[in-house]
N, C-alpha and C positions, 0 to 999 in steps of 0.2 A: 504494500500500500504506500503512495509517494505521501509525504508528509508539507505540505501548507506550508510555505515559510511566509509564515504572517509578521506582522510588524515587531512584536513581543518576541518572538523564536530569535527576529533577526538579532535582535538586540541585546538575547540572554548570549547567541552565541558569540557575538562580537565582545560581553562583558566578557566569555571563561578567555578567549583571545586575549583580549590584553592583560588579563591576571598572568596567562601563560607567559607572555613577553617581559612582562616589567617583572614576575617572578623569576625567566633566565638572567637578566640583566640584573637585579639587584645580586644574583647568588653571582655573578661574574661580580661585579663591584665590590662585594662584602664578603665572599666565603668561599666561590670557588675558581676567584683566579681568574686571569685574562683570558679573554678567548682564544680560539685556536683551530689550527685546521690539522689533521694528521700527517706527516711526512708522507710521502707515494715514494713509488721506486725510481731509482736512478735514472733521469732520461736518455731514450736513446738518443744516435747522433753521436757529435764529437765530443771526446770527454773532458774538453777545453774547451767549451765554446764562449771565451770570453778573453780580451786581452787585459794582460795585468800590465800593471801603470806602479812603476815601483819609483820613489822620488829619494836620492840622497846625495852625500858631499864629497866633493872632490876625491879628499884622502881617504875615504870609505871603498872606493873601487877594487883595490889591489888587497885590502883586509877585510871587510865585510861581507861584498858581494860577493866573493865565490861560494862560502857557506851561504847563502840563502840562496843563491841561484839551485845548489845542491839538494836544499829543501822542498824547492817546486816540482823536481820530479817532472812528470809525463808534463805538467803543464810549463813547461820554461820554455815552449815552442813561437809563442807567441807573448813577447815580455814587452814593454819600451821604458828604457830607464832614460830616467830625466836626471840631471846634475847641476851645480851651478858651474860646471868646466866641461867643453867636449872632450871626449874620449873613446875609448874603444874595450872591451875585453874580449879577447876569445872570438870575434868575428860577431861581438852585436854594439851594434854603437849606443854610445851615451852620447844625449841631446844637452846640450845648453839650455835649460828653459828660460836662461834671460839675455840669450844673445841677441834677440832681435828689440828689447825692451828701448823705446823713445828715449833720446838725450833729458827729455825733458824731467821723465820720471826720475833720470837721474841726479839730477842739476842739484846742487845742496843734498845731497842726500847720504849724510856718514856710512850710513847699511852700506851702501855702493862701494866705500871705499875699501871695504873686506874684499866685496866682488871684484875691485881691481886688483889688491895684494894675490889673489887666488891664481887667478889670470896667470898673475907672474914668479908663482912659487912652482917647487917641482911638487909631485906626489905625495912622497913622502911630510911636507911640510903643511901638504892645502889643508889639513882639517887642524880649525881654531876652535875654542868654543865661541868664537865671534862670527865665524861661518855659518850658524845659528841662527843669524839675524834676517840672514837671508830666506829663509827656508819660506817665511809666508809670504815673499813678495813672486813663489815658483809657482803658485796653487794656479791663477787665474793664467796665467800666458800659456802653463801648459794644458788648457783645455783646447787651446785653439790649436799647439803642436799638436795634441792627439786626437784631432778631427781633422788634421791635414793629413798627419801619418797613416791614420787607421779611418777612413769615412766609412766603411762599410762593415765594420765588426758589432758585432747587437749588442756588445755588455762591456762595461768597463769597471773593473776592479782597482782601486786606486789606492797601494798600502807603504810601507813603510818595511826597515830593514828590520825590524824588532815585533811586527805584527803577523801573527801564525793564524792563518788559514785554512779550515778543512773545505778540502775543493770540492769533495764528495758531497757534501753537505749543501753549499751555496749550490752546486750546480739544479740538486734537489727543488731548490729554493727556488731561485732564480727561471727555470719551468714553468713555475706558476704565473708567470705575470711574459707580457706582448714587449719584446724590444722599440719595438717603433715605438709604443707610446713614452710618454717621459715619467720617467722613475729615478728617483733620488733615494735611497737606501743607505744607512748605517746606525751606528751606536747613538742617541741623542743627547746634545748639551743644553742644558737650558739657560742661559746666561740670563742676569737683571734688562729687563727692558729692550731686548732684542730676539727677533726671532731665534730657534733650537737650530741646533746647526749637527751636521756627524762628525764624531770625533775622528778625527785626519788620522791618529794612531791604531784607532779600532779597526780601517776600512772605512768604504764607503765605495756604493756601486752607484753610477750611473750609467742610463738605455741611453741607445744610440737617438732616441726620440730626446732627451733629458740633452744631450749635448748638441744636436741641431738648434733646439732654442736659443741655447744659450748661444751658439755662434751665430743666431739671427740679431741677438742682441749685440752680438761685437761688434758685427756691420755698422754700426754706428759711430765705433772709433777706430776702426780696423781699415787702413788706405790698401790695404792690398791680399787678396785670402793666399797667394802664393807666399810669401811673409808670415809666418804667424809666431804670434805672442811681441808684438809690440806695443801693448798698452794693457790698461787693467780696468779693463771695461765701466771707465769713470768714478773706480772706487779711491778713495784713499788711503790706500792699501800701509803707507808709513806709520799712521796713526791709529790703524787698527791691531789686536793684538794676534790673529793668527792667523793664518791661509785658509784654512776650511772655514773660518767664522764669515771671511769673507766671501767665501764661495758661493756660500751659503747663503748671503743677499745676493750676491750676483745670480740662484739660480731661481729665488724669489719673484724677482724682478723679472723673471724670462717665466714666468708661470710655473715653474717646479718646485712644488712645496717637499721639506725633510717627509719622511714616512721613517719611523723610526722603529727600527725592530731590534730591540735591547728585549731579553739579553742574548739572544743568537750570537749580536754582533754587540763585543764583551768589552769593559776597558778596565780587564784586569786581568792578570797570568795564573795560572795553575792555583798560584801557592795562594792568592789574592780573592779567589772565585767565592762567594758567600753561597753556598750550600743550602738552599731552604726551599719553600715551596713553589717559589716563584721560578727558581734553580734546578731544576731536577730533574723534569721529564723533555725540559725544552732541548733543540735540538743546541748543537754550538755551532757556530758557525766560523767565529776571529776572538781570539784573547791577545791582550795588549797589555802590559811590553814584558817581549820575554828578553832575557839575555841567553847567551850560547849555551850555556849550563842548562836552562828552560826547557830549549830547543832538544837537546841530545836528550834528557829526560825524557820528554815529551814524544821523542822520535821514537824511543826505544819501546817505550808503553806501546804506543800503535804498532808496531809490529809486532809489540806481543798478544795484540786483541784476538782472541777464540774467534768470532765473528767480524771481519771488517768490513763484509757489504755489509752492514745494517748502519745506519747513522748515528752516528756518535750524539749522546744524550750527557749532561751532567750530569745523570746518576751513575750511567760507566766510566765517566773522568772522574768521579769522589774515588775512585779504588785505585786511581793515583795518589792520591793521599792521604787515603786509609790508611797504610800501615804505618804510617806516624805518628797516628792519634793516639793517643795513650792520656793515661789518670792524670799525667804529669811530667813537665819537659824543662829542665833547665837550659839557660841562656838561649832562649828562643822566645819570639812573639809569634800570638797564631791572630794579631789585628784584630783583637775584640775592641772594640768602641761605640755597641750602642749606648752605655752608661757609664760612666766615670766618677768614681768615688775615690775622692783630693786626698792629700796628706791629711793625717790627723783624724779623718772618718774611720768609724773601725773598720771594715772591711778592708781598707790600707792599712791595717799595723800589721796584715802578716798572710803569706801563702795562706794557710787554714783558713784566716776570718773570710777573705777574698773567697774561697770555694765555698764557705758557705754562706753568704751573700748572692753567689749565683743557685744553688739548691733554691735558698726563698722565692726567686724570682723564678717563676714558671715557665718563661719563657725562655729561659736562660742554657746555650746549649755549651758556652764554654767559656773562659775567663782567662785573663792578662795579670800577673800582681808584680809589680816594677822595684819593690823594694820601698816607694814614693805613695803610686796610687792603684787604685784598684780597678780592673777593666770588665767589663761583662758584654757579652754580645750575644746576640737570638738566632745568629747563622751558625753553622758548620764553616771555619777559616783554618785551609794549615797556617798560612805565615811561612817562617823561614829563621834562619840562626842568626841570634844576634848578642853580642860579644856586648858584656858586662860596661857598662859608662860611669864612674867614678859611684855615687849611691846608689845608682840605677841596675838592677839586674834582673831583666827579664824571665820571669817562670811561666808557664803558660800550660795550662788545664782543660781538658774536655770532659762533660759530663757523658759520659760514652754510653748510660745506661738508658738516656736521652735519645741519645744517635738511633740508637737499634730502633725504639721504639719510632723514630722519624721512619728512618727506614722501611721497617716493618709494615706502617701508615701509609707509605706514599711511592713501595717498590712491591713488585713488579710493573716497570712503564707500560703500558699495552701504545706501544709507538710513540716516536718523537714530534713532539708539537712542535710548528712552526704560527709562533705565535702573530697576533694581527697587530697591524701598525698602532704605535703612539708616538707621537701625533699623527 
């Protein structure tokens, strides 16, 4: 028998409708965590189908790029490093990204006069830490080098020599969404009174759709597209404080808003990764900043993984740092800091009081006691060793009976979430 949808009917079922909807969305807001779509399988096609965009200093060529070119593996087929000196290794050239930069930009400009010392140092001597100074005025010219080098490539990955990437992952990732259209992808800053920007050290992807814009907008100060990167697309790049902050208006202004997918894409290493609910079943995609010690660590884990097609989740990177967890660690911090308790509070007069100050607190899954003050934090953190400072001497404790029961709670992942943008 068909049933009347009379006025009343319609209206009871549009009421259970949005009880439905506003009850998903409050239990996302308040209980069960950001939304999310499931990882799918590896795309077919190439298993690099994206150029990486790697940006560093002179005297880094001959010491740090061979170790990470070594680290990209199957994907180092398609690289274009950017430097503030041409050069060459191994048969791929290093670009200048500020050879072709207007006198103008130059004109009074101290940063510059690093950029000329470099010019005329050898190798061995180009890397200052004043060579530094340079690093934000490479962001914007080289977007215009790598739409002149590359116009036809759908995905730009844009990291650093200290930023670890699982390729397996992004490419996952990266599948879901149309290159042509514009996409702006990384870690999110939210600075005071300025649009969120991606952190330059975490990564940061953008579609070949996302950098046509933006070289519609250079046409504006750009005399010439065989020429590129002679100007900084009318930012005042001297007096801002970084390259990606800037980018980041400049891709504003070209209609490509940040989409922020933290914590995928991470701005923090192994040892640094806060372990909680937010942390755990998503997938990783970039952790930032590792050092070479990070790296080999890091390297050696993944080739010990039982399964390496499946996508790597923070809940299989915690068993990198599992077996360090222990009751209790001398001269080591494991970065607890959601609560600080000063000199003089009890909980600071002593390892003991400090653990149990964290027991009271519920939330509390492991603690810091410095000799000074006392630290409690609500993540799972290894940290790292750290050598006694005159009163100061790092102890550092996990509630482990805590851990399980996280664990316990929130493992077995049934697949890695690739969580939906913020912003």
């Amino acid at each position: 028998m068909m049933v009347r949808p009379t006025p009343l009917r319609l209206l009871c079922a549009a009421l259970v409708l949005a009880a439905l909807l506003l009850t998903t969305h409050l239990r996302a807001l308040f209980g069960g965590g950001r939304r999310y779509d499931l990882a799918g399988p590896a795309p077919p096609g190439p298993a690099c189908a994206a150029t990486i965009v790697l940006t560093l200093g002179a005297g880094q060529v001959h010491t740090q790029l061979p170790r990470y070119l070594r680290r990209l593996g199957r994907c180092k087929h398609d690289v274009l490093l950017f430097s503030d000196r041409q050069d060459s290794y191994h048969g791929l050239a290093i670009a200048d990204a500020l050879a072709h930069v207007r006198p103008e930009y130059r004109f009074n400009n101290a940063d510059f006069d690093v950029y000329d010392r470099i010019q005329n140092a050898n190798a061995s001597a180009a890397t200052t830490r004043d060579g530094r100074r340079l690093d934000k005025y490479k962001a914007l010219p080289m977007m215009e080098w790598t739409a002149y080098l590359r116009p036809d490539a759908p995905w730009f990955v844009f990291v650093e020599l200290d930023t670890y990437v699982n390729y397996d992952n992004l490419f996952r990732f990266l599948a879901r969404f149309n290159p042509a259209s514009a996409h702006y992808f990384g870690a999110p800053v939210w600075p005071t009174n300025t649009p969120a920007f991606a952190h330059g050290g975490s990564g940061y992807v953008l579609s070949r759709g996302a950098l046509q814009k933006i070289m519609a907008l250079g046409r504006m100060f750009g005399e010439n597209k065989h020429f590129p990167g002679t100007h900084f697309f009318g930012q005042d790049v001297q007096n801002t404080c970084c390259g990606d902050q800037v980018l980041a208006q400049v891709l504003k202004k070209s209609g490509v808003p940040l989409r922020g997918y933290w914590p995928m894409f991470n701005r923090e290493p192994p040892s640094g990764v806060r372990f909680n609910r937010e942390q755990w079943c998503e997938a990783v995609i970039t952790l930032h900043p590792l050092q070479d010690d990070d790296f080999a660590a890091l390297g050696a884990w993944e080739d010990a993984r039982a399964h390496p097609e499946r996508p790597l989740m923070f809940e299989e990177l915690y068993t990198l740092a599992e077996p360090t967890i222990q009751e209790k660690l001398d001269d080591w911090t494991n970065l607890s800091q959601d609560k600080t308790y000063k000199q003089g509070s009890t909980p600071a007069k002593s390892f003991d009081k400090c653990h149990r100050a964290c027991l009271q607190d519920a939330k509390c899954m492991q603690f810091e006691y410095t000799g000074l003050e006392c630290h409690l934090e609500h993540s799972i953190r290894l940290g790292h060793h750290k050598a006694p400072d005159g009163e100061r001497k790092s102890m550092s404790g996990w509630i482990t009976s805590r851990i399980e029961s996280f664990k316990k709670k929130h493992s077995p992942c049934q697949g890695a979430h690739f969580v939906h943008s913020n912003p």
